[in-house]
N, C-alpha and C positions, 0 to 999 in steps of 0.2 A: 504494500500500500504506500502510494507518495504521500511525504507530508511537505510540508511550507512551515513557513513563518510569517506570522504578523506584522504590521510596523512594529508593535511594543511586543515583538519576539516570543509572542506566545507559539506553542507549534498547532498544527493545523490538522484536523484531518478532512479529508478529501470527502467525506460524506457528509460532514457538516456545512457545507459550503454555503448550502441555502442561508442558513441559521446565523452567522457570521457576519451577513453583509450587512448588517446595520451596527457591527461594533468595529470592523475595519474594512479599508478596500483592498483588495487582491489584483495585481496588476499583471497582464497577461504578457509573457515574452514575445510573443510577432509584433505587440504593439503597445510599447508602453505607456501610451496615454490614454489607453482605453482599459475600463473594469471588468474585470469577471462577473460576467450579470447571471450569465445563464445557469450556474452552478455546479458548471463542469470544468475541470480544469485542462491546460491546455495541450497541448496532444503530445511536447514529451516530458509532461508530468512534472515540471517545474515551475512554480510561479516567482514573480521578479521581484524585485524590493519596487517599492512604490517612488513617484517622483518624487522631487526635494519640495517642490508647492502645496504636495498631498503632505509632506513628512513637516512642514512647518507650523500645520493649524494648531491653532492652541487647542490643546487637550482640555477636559472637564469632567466632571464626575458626580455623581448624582445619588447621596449619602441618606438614606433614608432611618427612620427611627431606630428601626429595627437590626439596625448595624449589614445594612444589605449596603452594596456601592456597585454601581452601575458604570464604565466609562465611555465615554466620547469625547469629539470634538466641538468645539463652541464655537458658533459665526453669530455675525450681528455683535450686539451690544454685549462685550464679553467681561463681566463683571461678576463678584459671589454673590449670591442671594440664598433666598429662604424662603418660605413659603408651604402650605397645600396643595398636597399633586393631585391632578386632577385630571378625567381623560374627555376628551371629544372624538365621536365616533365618525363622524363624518366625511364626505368623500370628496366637498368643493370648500370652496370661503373660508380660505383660511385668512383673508384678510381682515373679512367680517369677523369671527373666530378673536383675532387678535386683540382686536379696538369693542369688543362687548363687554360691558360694565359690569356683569356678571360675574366675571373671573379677575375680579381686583385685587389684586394682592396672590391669586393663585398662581401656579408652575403647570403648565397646562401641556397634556402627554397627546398630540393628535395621531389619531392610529393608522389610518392612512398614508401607506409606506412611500410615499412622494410628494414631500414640500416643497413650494419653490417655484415649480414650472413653467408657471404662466404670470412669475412677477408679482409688483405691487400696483395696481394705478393709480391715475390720479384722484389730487381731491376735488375731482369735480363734483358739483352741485346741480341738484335737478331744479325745477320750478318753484317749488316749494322752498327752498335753502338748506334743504339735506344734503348731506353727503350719500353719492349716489353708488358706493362700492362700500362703504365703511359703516359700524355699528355708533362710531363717537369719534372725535378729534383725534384720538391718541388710543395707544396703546395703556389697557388697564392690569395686563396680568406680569406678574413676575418675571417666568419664563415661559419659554417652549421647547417641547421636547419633541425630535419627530428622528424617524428611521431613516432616510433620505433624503439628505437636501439636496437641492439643485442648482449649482452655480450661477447656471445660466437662466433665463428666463427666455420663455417663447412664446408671447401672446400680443395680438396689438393694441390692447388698451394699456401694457406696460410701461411705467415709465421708471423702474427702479427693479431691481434684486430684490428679496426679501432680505438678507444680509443688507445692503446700503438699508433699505428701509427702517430693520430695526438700530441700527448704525445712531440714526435720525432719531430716534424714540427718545 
C-alpha cells in the first residue's frame, strides 16, 4: 500500500483520501498546481509536497471544551476568537449566512463542502434601501468554519473573494 505525507507530515493512507481533503491538500506529481480531488492517487503512487503558496497559509485550530482540537488553515480576517459553534446546513448564501444577526457572536460551521465560488457582491440596494444580497451591513458572527474554500471566485455579480471580503469585516 502507498503512503504520503501531509504538509504537517502526518502519513497518509491511500484509502482515506476522501476523508482528508478538508484537513490538507494533496498535490498530484504531472501537475503541481493542481489537487487531488478525485480520491485516487496518482498513477505511480506518489504524491508531491505541496507549493510554497499552499505551504505558507497560516494554520489554525479549532479547540473545543471538551479538549477535542480540530486543524486548519485561516483566510480572511485571521485573528483568535471564541465563541459558540454552531452549524448551517445549507447549500447557497453564504453571504446572507455571514451578515445574519442571528449568529452574533457565534463561530458558524457551514456544511457544504465548497465556500467561496461565486465571490462576494456588491452592496447594492434594491428600491426599497435594502441590501439586495446581504442579511445587514456587516458581518455578525465570530467565525467561519467550512471544508473548502475557494481562492478564486467565478460568478458575475462578484466583486471580491470571500477572503478580501472578510479581510474588510
Amino acid at each position: 500500500t502507498a503512503t504520503s505525507t501531509c504538509p504537517d507530515s502526518r502519513p497518509i493512507d491511500p484509502a482515506l483520501l476522501p476523508e482528508l481533503s478538508s484537513t490538507c491538500c494533496l498535490m498530484a506529481p504531472a501537475d503541481p498546481e493542481m489537487t487531488v480531488s478525485n480520491g485516487r492517487l496518482p498513477s505511480d503512487g506518489v504524491l508531491q509536497a505541496s507549493p510554497a503558496w499552499l505551504e505558507a497559509r497560516t494554520r489554525a485550530s479549532l479547540e473545543l471544551a471538551d479538549g477535542s482540537v480540530f486543524q486548519g488553515f485561516s483566510f480572511g480576517h485571521e485573528a483568535p476568537t471564541s465563541g459558540e459553534v454552531v452549524f448551517n446546513t445549507g447549500m447557497v448564501g453564504y453571504p446572507e449566512s455571514l451578515t445574519d444577526p442571528s449568529y452574533a457572536g457565534q463561530i458558524l460551521v457551514i456544511t457544504f463542502p465548497l465556500v467561496g465560488n461565486y465571490g462576494v457582491p456588491s452592496d447594492e440596494r434594491d428600491e426599497l434601501g435594502l441590501l439586495r444580497y446581504f442579511e445587514s451591513d456587516r458581518t455578525h458572527l465570530k467565525a467561519v468554519i467550512i471544508q473548502d474554500y475557494s481562492f478564486i471566485s467565478s460568478h458575475y455579480t462578484a466583486k471580491k473573494t470571500l477572503g478580501e471580503w472578510l479581510k474588510e469585516q
